[in-house]
N, C-alpha and C positions, 0 to 999 in steps of 0.2 A: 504494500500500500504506500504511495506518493504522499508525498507532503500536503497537492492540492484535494485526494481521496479524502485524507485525516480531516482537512480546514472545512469540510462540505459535510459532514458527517455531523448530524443532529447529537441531543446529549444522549439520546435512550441507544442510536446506534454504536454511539462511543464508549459507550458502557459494557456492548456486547462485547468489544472489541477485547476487554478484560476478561478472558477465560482460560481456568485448563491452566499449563503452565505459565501464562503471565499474571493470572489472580496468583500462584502462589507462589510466585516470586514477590508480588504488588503485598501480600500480608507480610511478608516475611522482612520487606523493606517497611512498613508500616512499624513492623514491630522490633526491628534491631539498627534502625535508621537514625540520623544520617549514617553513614558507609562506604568503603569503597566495597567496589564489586567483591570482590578477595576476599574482605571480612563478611561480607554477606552470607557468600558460598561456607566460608567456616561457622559461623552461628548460627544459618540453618539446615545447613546438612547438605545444601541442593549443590550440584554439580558447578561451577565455575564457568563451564562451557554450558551448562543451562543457561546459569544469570545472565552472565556477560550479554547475550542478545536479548534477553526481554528486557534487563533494566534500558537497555537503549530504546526497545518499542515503547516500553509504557514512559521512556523521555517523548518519545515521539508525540504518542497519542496526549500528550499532556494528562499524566498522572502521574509524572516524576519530574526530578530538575536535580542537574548538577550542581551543587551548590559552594565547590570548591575544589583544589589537588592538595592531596597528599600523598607524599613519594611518589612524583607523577604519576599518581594515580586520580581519578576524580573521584567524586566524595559525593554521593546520590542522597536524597530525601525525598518520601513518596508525599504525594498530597493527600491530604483527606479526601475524599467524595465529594468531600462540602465545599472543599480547596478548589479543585478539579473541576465540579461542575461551575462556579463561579470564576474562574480563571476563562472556561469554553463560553461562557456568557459574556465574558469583557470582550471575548475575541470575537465573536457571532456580532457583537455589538459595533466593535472597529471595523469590523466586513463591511456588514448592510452600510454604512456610514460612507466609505469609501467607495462602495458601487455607487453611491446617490451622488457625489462629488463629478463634475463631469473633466473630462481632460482639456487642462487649456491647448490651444492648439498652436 
């Protein structure tokens, strides 16, 4: 899924989007977070080569953010739901706002 897939994707579709291994990677960052991927993988058991690519989708789908490096590594914190849907609502918001804006020419 594209970046412009994810920006087009309502909040109930975006939701769906969190299943199966990326909800339990998304708990497991909820609940041992912030982190880097590494400590992730050690705190909750899950494979490394699991995390590594869901904590980047759910960066993707905006249910997580980098929020620093340590030991070049980056250092992830999941949002809340409550986080997550109100983060897609500011965005949804800067969308329609900018489609309404016309291009000067």
């Amino acid at each position: 899924m594209n970046a412009t897939e994810i920006r087009d994707l309502n909040w109930h579709d975006l939701q769906a989007q969190v299943t199966g291994l990326r909800e339990t990677v998304y708990a497991a960052l909820l609940l041992h977070g912030p982190c880097t991927t590494r400590q992730l993988a050690e705190a909750s058991g899950i494979s490394i080569l699991t995390v590594r690519p869901r904590v980047t989708e759910l960066c993707d789908l905006g249910f997580a953010l980098c929020t620093g490096r340590e030991a070049k590594e980056g250092v992830y914190r999941a949002y809340t739901h409550a986080e997550a849907a109100a983060l897609h609502q500011e965005r949804e918001a800067v969308r329609r706002s900018a489609e309404q804006i016309p291009l000067a020419l």
